[in-house]
C-alpha positions as CSV (number, residue, x, y, z in Angstrom):
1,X,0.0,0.0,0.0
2,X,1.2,3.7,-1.0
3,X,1.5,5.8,1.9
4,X,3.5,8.5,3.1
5,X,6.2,8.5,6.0
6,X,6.7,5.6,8.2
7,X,8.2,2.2,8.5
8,X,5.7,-0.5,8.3
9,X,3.8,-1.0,12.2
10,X,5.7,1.7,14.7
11,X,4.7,5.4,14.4
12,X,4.4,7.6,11.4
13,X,7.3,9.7,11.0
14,X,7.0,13.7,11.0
15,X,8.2,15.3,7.5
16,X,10.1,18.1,8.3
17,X,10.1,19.3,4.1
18,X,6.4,20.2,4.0
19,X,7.3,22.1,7.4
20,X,10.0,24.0,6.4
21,X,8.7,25.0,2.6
22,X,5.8,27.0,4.8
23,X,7.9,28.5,6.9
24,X,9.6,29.8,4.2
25,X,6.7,31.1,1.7
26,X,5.9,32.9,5.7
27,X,9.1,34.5,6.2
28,X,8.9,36.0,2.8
29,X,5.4,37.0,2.8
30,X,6.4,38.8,6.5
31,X,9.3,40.2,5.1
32,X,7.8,41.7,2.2
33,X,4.6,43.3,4.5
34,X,7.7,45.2,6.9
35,X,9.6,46.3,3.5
36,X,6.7,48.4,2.4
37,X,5.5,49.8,5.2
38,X,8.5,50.9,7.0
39,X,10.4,52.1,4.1
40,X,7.8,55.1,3.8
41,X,9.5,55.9,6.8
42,X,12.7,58.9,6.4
43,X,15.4,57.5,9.3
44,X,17.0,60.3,8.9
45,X,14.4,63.1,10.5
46,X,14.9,63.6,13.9
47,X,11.5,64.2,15.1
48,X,10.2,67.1,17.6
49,X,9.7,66.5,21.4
50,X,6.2,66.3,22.2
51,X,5.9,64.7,25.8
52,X,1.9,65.3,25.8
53,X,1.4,63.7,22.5
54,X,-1.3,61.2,21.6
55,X,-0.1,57.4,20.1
56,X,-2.1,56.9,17.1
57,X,-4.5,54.3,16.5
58,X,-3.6,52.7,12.9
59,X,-1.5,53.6,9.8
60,X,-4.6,52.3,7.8
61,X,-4.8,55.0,5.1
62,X,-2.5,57.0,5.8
63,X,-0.1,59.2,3.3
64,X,3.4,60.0,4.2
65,X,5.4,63.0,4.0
66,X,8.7,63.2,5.1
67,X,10.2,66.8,5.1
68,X,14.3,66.8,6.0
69,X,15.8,70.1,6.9
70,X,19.2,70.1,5.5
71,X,21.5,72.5,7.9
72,X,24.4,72.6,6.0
73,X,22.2,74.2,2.8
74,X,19.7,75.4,5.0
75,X,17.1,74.2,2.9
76,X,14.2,71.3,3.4
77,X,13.5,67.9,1.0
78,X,9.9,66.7,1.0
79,X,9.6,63.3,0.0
80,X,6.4,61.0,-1.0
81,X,6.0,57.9,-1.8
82,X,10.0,57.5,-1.4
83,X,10.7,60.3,-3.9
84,X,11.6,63.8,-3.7
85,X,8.7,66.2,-4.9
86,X,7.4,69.9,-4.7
87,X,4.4,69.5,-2.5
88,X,2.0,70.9,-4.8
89,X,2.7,68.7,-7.9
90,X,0.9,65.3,-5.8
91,X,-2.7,67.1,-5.5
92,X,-3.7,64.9,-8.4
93,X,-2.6,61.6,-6.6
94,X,-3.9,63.0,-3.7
95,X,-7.2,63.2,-4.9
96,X,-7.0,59.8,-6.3
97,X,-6.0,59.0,-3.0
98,X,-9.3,60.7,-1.6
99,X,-11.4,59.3,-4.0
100,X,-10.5,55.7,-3.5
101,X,-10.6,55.7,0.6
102,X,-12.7,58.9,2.1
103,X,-11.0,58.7,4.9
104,X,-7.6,59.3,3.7
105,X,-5.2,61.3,6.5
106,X,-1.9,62.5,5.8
107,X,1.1,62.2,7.9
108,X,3.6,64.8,8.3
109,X,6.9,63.4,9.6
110,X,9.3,66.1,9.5
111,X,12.9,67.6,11.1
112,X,12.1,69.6,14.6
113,X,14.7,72.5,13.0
114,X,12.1,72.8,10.0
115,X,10.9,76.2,9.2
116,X,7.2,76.0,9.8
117,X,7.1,77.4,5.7
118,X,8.0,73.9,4.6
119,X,5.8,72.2,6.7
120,X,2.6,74.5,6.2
121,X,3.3,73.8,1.9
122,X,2.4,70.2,3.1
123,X,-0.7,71.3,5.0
124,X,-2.0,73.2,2.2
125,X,-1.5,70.5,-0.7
126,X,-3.2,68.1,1.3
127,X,-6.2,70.7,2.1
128,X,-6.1,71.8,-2.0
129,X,-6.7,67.7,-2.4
130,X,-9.8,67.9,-0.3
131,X,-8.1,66.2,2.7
132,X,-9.1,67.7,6.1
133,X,-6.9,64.8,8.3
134,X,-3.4,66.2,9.0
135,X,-1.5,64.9,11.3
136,X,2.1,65.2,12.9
137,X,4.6,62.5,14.1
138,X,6.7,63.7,17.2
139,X,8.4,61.6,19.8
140,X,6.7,61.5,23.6
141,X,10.0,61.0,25.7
């Protein structure tokens, strides 16, 4: 008789193949979920001090903009979607943005040396696209 695993009358033996071939197709599909979602992320920006502030729920929906304030040129890099842009040419994928989830927010993650300029072109795009949800990442220490 066909059969899988085992000698004959004692106990079936485990197979450890099957085992490890979904662990692996896991570790990939874990690995790929952490890729996206933290690379949105700028390491870089060394966010303001805001002991009072509020954790937030979810990052369900949410846009991020990072905007690094460069000393040395004294000048500020706003990024989107991993690539460097002038705030006001994304209203259009903003509003696609919008229009697919209505309750789209936007997340500002940006240097605590920024002049409040930069940071207010951000705020304004994302109010020109229709989207009233603005928020701010700091660090509560």
């Amino acid at each position: 008789m066909a059969g899988g695993g085992g000698g004959g009358e004692g106990e079936p033996e485990f197979q450890i193949a099957p085992m490890i071939d979904v662990l692996l197709v896991l570790l990939i599909f874990f690995m790929s979920i952490a890729t996206s979602s933290v690379a949105r992320y700028d390491p870089t920006i060394e966010l303001p001090l805001a002991p009072d502030a509020n954790k937030k729920e979810d990052s369900e929906g949410e846009l991020v903009f990072n905007v690094a304030w460069k000393v040395p040129t004294r000048t500020a890099v706003t990024t989107y979607e991993e690539r460097v842009v002038i705030p006001d040419d994304v209203i259009p994928s903003l509003i696609a943005h919008k229009k697919a989830n209505p309750k789209v927010r936007v997340l500002i993650r940006s240097d605590a040396l920024t002049p409040v300029r930069y940071i207010s072109a951000v705020v304004e795009t994302a109010a020109k696209a229709g989207i009233s949800d603005v928020t701010f990442a700091t660090l509560a220490r």
